[in-house]
Every structure is written in structure tokens, then in C-alpha cells.
Steps between C-alpha positions, in 0.01 A plus 500: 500500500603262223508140537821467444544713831268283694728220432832630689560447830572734768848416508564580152290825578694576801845444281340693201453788722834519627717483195206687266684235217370529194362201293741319279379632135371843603848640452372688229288672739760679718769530248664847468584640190904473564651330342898412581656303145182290494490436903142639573433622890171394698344796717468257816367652846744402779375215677295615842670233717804721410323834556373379853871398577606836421236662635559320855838544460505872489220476816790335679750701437300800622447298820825450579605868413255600733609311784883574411443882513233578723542141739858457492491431914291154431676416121869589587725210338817690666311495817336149453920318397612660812262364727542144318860586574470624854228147599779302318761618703310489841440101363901471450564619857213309669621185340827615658401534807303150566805330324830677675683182445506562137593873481701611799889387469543541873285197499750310298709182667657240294371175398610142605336325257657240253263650243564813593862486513526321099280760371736767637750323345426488187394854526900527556531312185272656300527872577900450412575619878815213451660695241604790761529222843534199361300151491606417868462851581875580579528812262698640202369874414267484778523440855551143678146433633622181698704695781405731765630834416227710292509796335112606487423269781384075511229473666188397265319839541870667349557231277113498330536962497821472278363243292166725462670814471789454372952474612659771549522782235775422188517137656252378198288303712142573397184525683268192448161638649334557167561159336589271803170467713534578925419097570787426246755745656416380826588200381793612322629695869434155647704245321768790527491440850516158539798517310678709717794297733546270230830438338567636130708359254725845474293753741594880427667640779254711696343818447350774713437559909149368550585143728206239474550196724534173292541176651764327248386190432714182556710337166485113527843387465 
């Protein structure tokens, strides 16, 4: 061992080892005798930190072969997404079950609230519903939602289905489930019922066979 040798440390060792770099000015040593319109090419070893990469590369690869072919019961990914599916589900419907309130319409009554009762107006507002009945809900192309003859029905269960689901077919009311949330269309089904028995500017003469009750409520001369 030179002294020169002595002198580096075992990082430098360690690092030397790894890359197998050659000194700067020993080119001359490793240079091949191609020679590409003056460019010269260096025989360099690929660097063992690569070669153990590749090496443990190819070691996993045969692992997971292995296990894919000959253990497919205990590495299935089919298998393993649908039980994340099926536990995910069984989640969804526990949830469901502890909190009925949220999930089951036949739950559903209609709120009082002052709150309540300006959010579902605006909802009204917002969703355009007053372009088919009207601001003060008397109706043009749609129904008069102040009286108490229905066609689908007016009690707040009836009232919150057809705004899920939908009017009747080739009436062009839409269903609002997928972009209005359930709180929101309870709302909506509420302020549409504390509307009813009040007094429209020009109510639409009324539609359909289904009779609510409404208690008309009293004009202040």
C-alpha cells in the first residue's frame, strides 16, 4: 500500500468502490481506440451501486412472480380490491344503520326553523325552481305549489321524492339528487310547504287529484 492510499478515508474508499471512477488524468489509460470525428470513448465499468440495483431488482421481480403464479390465494390484487370493496361497503351500511335519521326518507318531516326555512328559499332561488312556479310560488309552466290540489302529492315526503327524482316524464323538471344535497332538499320540500295556503299574485288554476289540507292563511285588510 502506497502512501498516498493510507491517506484516504474510508468514505472516499467506500465511494471509490461503488462508482470504480477513474482518476481525473488516467484517461489515457482506459481509452479505446474509437474514435468518432475526434470524440474518443472511455472503456468505463458500470458503476456497482448500479449493478446491485439491478441485480436486486431482478431478485424482486422473481419474488413477486413466484408468489403471483404459484401463491396467487395470499397475493390476489382482484381478490384483495374486492374485499377493500366489500369492508367499505359493510362501513357505508353500518354508518347507515347507527344514523337512520340521515339516510331513510321515511324519516323525513319538515322543518320549522327560520334558518331552515331561508335556506330553502334561496334554494328556490338559486336552483331556478321560480322560472316554472313562480317567485311566490303561484305557477306559470309548472304547477301552483300554494293551493291544495297536487298532482304527485304535498306532503314533504312527496314533495322532497319529486324534487330527488325528478316531475313527471316530458314535464322537464329534473332530478336534483346528484347536485342538490338530502339536508338541502329537505330544506327545499320545507319552505315549499310553508308556502302552501298563501295567496299568489296570479296562482295557476289547479292541477291534478291528490287533495292536501292547507289552512289559508288570513290577508290583513
Amino acid at each position: 500500500m502506497n502512501k498516498n492510499s493510507e491517506k484516504i478515508s474510508g468514505w472516499k474508499r467506500f465511494m471509490k468502490s461503488m462508482t470504480k471512477a477513474h482518476e481525473l488524468g488516467t484517461e489515457e489509460d482506459i481509452m479505446l481506440d474509437h474514435d468518432y470525428d475526434g470524440i474518443k470513448e472511455l472503456d468505463n465499468v458500470l458503476p456497482p451501486w448500479w449493478l446491485y440495483g439491478f441485480y436486486i431488482t431482478i431478485a424482486i421481480s422473481a419474488f413477486y412472480i413466484f408468489q403471483v403464479f404459484y401463491n396467487s390465494e395470499a397475493y390476489n390484487q382482484d381478490k384483495e380490491y374486492e374485499a377493500a370493496v366489500a369492508a367499505g361497503k359493510a362501513e357505508i351500511e353500518a354508518y347507515k344503520a347507527a344514523n337512520p335519521q340521515l339516510f331513510d326518507d321515511a324519516n323525513i318531516v319538515a322543518l320549522t326553523s327560520a334558518e331552515d326555512l331561508a335556506k330553502g328559499k334561496e334554494l328556490f332561488t338559486s336552483k331556478t325552481c321560480f322560472a316554472c312556479h313562480l317567485a311566490d310560488l303561484g305557477g306559470s309552466i309548472g304547477p301552483n305549489l300554494t293551493d291544495n290540489t297536487w298532482i304527485l302529492g304535498g306532503d314533504v315526503k312527496t314533495i322532497f321524492n319529486t324534487i330527488s327524482k325528478g316531475g313527471r316524464p316530458g314535464k322537464g323538471m329534473i332530478a336534483w339528487e346528484s347536485s342538490v344535497t338530502r339536508e338541502e332538499r329537505i330544506q327545499l320540500a320545507s319552505y315549499i310547504i310553508s308556502m302552501q295556503g298563501t295567496l299568489p299574485a296570479n296562482p295557476k288554476a289547479a292541477e291534478g287529484d291528490v287533495l292536501f289540507p292547507v289552512v289559508v292563511e288570513a290577508v290583513e285588510e
